[in-house]
BALO-551398 format. One record per residue (C-alpha): residue number from 1; residue in one letter; chain; z, x, y. Coordinates in steps of 0.25 Angstrom, whole numbers, plus 5000, padded with zeros to 4 digits. Example, Ala and Ser with C-alpha at 12.3 -4.5 7.8 and 13.67 -1.06 7.14 Angstrom:
<pts>
     n   res   chain      w      u      v
     1     a       A   5031   5049   4982
     2     s       A   5029   5055   4996
</pts>
This chain:
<pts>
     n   res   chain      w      u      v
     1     x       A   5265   5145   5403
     2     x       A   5264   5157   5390
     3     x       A   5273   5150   5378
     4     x       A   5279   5162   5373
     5     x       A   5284   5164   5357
     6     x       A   5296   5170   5352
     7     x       A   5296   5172   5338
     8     x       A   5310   5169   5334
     9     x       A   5311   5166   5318
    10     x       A   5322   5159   5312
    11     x       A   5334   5166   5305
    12     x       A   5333   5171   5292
    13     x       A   5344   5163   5281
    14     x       A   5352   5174   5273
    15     x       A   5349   5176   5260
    16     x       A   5361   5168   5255
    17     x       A   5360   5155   5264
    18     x       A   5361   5143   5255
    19     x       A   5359   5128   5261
    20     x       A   5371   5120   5252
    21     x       A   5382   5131   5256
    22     x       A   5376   5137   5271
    23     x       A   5373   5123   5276
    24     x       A   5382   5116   5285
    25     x       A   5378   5104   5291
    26     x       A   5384   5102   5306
    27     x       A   5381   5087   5308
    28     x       A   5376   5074   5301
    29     x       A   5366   5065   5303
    30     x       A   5368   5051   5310
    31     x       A   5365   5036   5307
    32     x       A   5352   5031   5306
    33     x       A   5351   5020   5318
    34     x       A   5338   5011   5320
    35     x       A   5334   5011   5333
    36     x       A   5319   5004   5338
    37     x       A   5307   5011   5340
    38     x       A   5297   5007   5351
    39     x       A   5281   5012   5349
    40     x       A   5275   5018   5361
    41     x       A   5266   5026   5365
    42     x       A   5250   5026   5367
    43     x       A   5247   5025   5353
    44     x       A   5255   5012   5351
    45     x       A   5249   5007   5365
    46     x       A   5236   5008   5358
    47     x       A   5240   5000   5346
    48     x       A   5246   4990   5355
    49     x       A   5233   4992   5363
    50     x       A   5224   4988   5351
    51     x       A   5234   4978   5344
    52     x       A   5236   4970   5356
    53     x       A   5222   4968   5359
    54     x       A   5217   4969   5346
    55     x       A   5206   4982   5347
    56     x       A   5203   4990   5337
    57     x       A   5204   5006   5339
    58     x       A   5188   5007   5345
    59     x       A   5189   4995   5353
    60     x       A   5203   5000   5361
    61     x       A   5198   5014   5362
    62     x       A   5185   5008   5369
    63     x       A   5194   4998   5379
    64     x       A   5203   5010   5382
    65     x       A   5191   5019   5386
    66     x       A   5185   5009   5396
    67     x       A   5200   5006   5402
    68     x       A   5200   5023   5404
    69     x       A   5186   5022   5411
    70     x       A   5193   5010   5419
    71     x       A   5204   5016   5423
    72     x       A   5196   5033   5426
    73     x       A   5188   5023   5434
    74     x       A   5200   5014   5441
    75     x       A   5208   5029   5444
    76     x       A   5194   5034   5452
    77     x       A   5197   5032   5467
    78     x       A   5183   5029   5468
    79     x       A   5179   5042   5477
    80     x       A   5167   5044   5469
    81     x       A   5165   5029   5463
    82     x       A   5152   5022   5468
    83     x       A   5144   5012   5463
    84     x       A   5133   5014   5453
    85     x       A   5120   5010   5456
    86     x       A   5112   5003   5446
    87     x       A   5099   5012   5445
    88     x       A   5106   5022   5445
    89     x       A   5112   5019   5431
    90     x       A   5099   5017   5427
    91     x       A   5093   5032   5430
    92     x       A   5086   5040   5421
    93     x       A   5093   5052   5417
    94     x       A   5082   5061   5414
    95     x       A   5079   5059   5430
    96     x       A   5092   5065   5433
    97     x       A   5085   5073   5446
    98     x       A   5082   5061   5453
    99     x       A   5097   5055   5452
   100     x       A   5109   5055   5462
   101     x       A   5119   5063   5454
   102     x       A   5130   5059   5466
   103     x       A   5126   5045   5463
   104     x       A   5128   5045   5447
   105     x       A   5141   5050   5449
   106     x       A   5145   5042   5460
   107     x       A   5145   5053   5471
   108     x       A   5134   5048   5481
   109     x       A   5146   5050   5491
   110     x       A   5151   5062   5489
   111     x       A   5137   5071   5484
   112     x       A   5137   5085   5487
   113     x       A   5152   5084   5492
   114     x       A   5156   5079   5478
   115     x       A   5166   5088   5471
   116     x       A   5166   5093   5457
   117     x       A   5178   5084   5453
   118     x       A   5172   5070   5461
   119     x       A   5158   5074   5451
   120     x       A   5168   5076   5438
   121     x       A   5174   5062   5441
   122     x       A   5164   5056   5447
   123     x       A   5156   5060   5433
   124     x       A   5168   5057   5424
   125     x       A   5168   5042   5429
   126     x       A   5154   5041   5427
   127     x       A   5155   5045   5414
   128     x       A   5164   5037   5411
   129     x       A   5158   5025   5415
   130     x       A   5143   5028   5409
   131     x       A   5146   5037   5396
   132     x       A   5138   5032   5388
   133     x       A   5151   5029   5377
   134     x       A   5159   5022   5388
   135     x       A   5149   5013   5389
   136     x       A   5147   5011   5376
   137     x       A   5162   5009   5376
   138     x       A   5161   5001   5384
   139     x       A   5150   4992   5378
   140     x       A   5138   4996   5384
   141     x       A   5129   4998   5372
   142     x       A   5115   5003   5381
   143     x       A   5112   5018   5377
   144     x       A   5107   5022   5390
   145     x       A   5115   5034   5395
   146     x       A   5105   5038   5408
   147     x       A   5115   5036   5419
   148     x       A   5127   5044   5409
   149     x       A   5116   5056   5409
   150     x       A   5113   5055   5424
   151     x       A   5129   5057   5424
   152     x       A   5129   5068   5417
   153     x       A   5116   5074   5426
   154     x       A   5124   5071   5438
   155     x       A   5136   5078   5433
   156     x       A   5130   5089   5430
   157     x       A   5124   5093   5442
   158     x       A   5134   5091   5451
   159     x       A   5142   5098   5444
   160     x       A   5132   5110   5444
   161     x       A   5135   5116   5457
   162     x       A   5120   5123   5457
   163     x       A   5113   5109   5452
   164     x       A   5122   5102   5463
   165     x       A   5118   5111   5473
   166     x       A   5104   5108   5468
   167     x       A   5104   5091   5469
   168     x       A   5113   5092   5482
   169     x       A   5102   5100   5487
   170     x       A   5092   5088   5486
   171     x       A   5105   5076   5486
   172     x       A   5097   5066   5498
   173     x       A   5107   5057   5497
   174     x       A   5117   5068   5503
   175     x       A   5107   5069   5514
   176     x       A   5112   5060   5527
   177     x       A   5099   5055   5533
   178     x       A   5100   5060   5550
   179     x       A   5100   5049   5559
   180     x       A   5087   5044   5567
   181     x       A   5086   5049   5581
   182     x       A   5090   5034   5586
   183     x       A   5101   5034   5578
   184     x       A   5106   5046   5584
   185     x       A   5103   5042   5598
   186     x       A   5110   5029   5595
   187     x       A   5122   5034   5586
   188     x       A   5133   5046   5587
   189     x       A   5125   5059   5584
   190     x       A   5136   5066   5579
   191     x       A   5139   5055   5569
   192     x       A   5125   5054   5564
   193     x       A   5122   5068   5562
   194     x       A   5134   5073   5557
   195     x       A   5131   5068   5542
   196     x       A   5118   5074   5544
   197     x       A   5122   5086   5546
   198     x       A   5134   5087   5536
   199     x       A   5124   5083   5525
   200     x       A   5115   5093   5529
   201     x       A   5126   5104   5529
   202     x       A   5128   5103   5515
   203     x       A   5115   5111   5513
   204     x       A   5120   5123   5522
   205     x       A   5123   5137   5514
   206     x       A   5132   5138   5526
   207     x       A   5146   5130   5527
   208     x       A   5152   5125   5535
   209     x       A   5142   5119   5541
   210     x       A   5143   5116   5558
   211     x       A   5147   5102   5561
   212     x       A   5138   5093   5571
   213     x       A   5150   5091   5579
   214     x       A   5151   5081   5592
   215     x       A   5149   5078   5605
   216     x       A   5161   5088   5608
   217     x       A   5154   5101   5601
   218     x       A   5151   5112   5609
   219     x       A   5138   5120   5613
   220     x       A   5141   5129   5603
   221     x       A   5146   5122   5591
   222     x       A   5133   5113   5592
   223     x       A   5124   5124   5593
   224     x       A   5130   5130   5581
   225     x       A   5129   5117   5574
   226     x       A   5113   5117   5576
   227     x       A   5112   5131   5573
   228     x       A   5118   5130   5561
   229     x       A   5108   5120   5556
   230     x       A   5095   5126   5562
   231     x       A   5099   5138   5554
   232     x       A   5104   5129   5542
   233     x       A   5104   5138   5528
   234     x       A   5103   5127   5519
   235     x       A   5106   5130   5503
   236     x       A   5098   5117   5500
   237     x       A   5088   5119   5487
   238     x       A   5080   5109   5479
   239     x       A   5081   5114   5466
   240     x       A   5085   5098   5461
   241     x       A   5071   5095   5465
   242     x       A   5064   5106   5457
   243     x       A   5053   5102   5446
   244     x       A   5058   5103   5434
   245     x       A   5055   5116   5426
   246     x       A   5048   5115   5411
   247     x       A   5059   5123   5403
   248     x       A   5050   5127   5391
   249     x       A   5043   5141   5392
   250     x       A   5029   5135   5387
   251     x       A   5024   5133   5401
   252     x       A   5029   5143   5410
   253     x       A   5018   5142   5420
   254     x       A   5022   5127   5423
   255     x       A   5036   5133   5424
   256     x       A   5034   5142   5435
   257     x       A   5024   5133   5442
   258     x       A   5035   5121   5442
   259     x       A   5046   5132   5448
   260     x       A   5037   5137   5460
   261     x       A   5035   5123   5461
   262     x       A   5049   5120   5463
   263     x       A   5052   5132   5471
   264     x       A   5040   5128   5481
   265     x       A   5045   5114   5482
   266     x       A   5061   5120   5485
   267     x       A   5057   5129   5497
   268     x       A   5047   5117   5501
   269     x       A   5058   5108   5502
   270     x       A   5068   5119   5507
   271     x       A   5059   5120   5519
   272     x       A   5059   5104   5521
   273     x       A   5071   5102   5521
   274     x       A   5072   5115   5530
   275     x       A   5063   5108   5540
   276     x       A   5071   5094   5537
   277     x       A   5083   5100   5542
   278     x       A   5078   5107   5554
   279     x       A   5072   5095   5561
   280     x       A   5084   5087   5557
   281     x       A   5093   5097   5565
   282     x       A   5082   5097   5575
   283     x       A   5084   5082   5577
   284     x       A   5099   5081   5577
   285     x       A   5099   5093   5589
   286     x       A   5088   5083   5598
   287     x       A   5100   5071   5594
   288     x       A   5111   5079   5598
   289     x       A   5117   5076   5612
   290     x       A   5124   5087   5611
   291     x       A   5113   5097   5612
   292     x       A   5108   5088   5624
   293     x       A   5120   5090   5630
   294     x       A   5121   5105   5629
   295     x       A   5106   5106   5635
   296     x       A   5112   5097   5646
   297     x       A   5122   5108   5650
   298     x       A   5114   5120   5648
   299     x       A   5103   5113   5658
   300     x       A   5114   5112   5666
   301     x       A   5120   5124   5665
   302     x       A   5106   5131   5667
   303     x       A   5104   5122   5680
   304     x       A   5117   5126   5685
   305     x       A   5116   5140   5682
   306     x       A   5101   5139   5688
   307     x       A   5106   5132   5700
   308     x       A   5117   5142   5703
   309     x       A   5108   5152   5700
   310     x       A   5098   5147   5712
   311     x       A   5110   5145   5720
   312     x       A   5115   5160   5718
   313     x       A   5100   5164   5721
   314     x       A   5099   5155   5733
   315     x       A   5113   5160   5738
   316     x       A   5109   5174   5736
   317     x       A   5096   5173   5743
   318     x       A   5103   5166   5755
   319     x       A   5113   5176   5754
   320     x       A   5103   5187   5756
   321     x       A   5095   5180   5766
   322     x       A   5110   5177   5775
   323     x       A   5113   5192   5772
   324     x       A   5099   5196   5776
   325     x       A   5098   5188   5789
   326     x       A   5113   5195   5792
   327     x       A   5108   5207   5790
   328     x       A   5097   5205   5799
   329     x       A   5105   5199   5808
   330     x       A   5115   5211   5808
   331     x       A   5102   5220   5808
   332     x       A   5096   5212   5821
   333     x       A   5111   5212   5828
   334     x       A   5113   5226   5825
   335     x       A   5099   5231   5829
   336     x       A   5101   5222   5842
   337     x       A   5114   5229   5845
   338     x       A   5110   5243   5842
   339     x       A   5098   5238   5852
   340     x       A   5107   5235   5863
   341     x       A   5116   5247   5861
   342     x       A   5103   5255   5862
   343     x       A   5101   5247   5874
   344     x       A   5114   5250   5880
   345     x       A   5115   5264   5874
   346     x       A   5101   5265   5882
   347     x       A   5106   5257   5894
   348     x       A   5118   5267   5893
   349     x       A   5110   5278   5892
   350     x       A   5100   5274   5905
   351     x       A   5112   5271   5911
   352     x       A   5118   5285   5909
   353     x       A   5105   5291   5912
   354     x       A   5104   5286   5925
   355     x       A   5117   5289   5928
   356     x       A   5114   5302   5924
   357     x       A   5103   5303   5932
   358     x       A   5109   5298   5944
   359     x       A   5121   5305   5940
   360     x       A   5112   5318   5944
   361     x       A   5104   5314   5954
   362     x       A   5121   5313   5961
   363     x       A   5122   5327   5955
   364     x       A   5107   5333   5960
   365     x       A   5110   5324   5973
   366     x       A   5124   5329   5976
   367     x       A   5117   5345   5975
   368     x       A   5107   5341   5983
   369     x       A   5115   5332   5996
   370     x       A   5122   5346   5994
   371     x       A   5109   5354   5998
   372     x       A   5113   5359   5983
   373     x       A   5124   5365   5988
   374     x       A   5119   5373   6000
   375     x       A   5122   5373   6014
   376     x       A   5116   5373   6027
   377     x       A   5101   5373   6025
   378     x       A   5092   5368   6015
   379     x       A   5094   5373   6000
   380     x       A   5083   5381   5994
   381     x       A   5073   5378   5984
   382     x       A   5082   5389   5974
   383     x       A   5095   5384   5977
   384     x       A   5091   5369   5975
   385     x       A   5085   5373   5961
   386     x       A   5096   5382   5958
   387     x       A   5108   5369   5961
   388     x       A   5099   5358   5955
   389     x       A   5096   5369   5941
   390     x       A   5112   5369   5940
   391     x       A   5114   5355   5943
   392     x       A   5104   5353   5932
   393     x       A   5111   5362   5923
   394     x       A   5124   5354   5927
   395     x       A   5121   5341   5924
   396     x       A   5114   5345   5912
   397     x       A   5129   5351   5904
   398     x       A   5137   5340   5911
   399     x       A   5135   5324   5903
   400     x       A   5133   5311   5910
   401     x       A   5149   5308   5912
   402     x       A   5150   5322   5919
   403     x       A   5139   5318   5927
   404     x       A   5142   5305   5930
   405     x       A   5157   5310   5936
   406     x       A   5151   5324   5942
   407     x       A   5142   5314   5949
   408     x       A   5153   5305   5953
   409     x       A   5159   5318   5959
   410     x       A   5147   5322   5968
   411     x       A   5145   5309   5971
   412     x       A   5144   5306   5987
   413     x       A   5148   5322   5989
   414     x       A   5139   5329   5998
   415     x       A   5146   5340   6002
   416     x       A   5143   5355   5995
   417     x       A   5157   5360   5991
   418     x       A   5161   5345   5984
   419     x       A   5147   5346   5977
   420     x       A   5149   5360   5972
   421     x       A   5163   5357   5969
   422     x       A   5161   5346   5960
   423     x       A   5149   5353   5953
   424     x       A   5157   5367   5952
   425     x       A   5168   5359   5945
   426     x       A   5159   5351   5936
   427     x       A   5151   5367   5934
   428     x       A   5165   5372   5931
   429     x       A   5170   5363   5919
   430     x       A   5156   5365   5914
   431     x       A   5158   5378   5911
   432     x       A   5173   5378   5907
   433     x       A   5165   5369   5896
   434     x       A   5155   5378   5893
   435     x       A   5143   5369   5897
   436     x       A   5141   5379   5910
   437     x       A   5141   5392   5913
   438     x       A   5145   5400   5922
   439     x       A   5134   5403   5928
   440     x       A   5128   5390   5928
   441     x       A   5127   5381   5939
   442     x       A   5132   5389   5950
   443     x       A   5123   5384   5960
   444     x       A   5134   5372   5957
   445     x       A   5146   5379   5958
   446     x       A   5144   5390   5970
</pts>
């Protein structure tokens, strides 16, 4: 909130304002009463403090400050307390490189999941606990202020989020060691591998990273999983390790030789870890009963889908083979039936034909038990010609029914005028058909 100020000035007295004659005075003062005063307040405890237990200023002041160190330490939950191990106190600061900086703040479980704030209270506590002054305020008289500056190294790396990202990159002790082949066979897979696998992830430019999931993941999701780590884009350096580079400007030569050293030695350890990496997702595919199970089905399925296949072929081929038998079944029954219609249609015919041909031997018989139509005497050579040339011509207009019924007609007659009858008649529908003329067969008709 903006205090805002109003310049309001008092009132100016008149010219002529006088105290002894303007001067009223509205009330009056009361009785003095005597009433008891207690002291309080943290100026008095203090006093009390000292007086009670006989400190001078320095010696309270020192009490107090261990009691607040005390009671930061009490109010602490304990998240980020572990103990301190006893070599470690005893580091040399100068090899600030080869310390766990988790471990000096007491971190070692948290590491690269640690917050800003857990590393500020974590580093506050340390503080102080091993300032140098606290333990002088506390009695500790030795000058050795190694593990105070490891402090201080540890802080402020952490807290640089490149130089972080530079020590988590080499942190072993954030690494979870895979599990043996017989442990695996022997334990849960999922179980065992999972930390493996979440430590790993913390490298991966890409997050979130795919979890290992369980016995109930599908096909896909597990082939996604090891896709994602067989094409793993890893943001993992090892600059922490680097050789450290001569600052001064005498000797540039050992300068740049040290920092194509270090840049060898970086992609060097790049690819192993690379390769590291790769074998260890190899092996957790081999261990995974999942991927065995998968391969399982797809046999299967490729067995099925090979047996359905031959079935279909087989069913096919027999379908062909039963379509070609009936087909030549149907070509064998239909070329025998076609066989005995030509047989009947033959028989038919021959039949015909004979009766045809004996059809007009009753025809040429019936002219010639006639004496082809002429009476008393023998009939001459012309006349005979001249009946059976018509009777030809006859029989050739007329068809096999007409034949058959004019032969049926003549049959048995012998006498001249029935013959000629029959024949004139036959001549004369002939002709009223325009098969004959009227010229032709007259030997028939008179």
């Amino acid at each position: 909130m903006t205090a805002v100020k109003i310049p309001l000035p008092l009132p100016v007295l008149p010219a002529d304002w006088s105290a002894e004659k303007d001067f009223k005075a509205i009330g009056s003062l009361s009785a003095a009463t005597q009433r008891n005063l207690e002291p309080v307040g943290p100026h008095f405890l203090a006093h009390a403090r000292r007086k009670r237990h006989q400190r001078t200023f320095s010696e309270d002041d020192r009490i107090q400050a261990q009691e607040n160190v005390k009671k930061i330490e009490d109010e602490d939950t304990g998240e980020i307390s572990e103990p301190e191990d006893p070599l470690m106190l005893q580091r040399d600061a100068k090899d600030w490189k080869g310390q766990d900086h988790y471990a000096v703040l007491g971190l070692s479980k948290y590491r690269f999941r640690a917050t800003e704030t857990q590393i500020k209270l974590a580093h506050r506590k340390k503080v102080l606990r091993h300032h140098p002054d606290k333990k002088a305020a506390a009695g500790d008289r030795t000058e050795d202020d190694s593990f105070f500056k490891c402090i201080q190294k540890a802080t402020e790396i952490l807290l640089d989020p490149v130089k972080r990202r530079q020590f988590d990159s080499v942190d072993e002790n954030a690494n979870v060691e895979p599990p043996t082949k017989k442990e695996t066979l022997k334990g849960n897979f999922y179980k065992l591998w999972s930390p493996v696998f979440k430590s790993e992830g913390r490298f991966s430019k890409i997050q979130p990273v795919p979890k290992l999931g369980d016995e109930k993941s599908t096909k896909e999701e597990v082939e996604t999983f090891y896709n994602f780590w067989y094409n793993f884009e890893s943001w993992r350096t090892f600059e922490y390790q680097d050789e450290d580079v001569p600052d001064d400007n005498e000797n540039r030569d050992q300068k740049r030789y040290i920092e194509r050293k270090n840049t060898n030695a970086r992609k060097k350890k790049k690819k192993e870890d690379t390769t590291r990496l790769r074998e260890l997702v190899d092996e957790a595919l081999a261990l995974d009963v999942r991927i065995k199970k998968f391969r399982q089905e797809e046999r299967a399925g490729k067995d099925k889908r090979r047996l359905d296949k031959e079935a279909d072929a087989k069913k096919a081929l027999e379908d062909a083979t039963r379509a070609k038998e009936e087909a030549e079944k149907k070509r064998l029954e239909d070329e025998a039936l076609a066989k005995a219609e030509r047989a009947d249609t033959k028989k038919a015919k021959e039949a015909a034909k004979n009766a045809a041909k004996k059809n007009k031997r009753i025809l040429k018989g019936s002219v010639k038990d006639t004496n082809y139509f002429q009476s008393g005497g023998e009939a001459s050579a012309a006349t005979i010609d001249a009946v059976l040339g018509d009777l030809d011509t006859f029989m050739a207009t007329i068809d096999n029914e007409d034949l058959a019924t004019i032969a049926g007609k003549l049959a048995g007659k012998k006498d001249i005028a029935a013959v000629k009858g029959i024949y004139a008649e036959e001549v004369k529908k002939l002709v009223a058909n325009g098969k004959l003329k009227d010229t032709d067969c007259k030997s028939l008709t008179t």
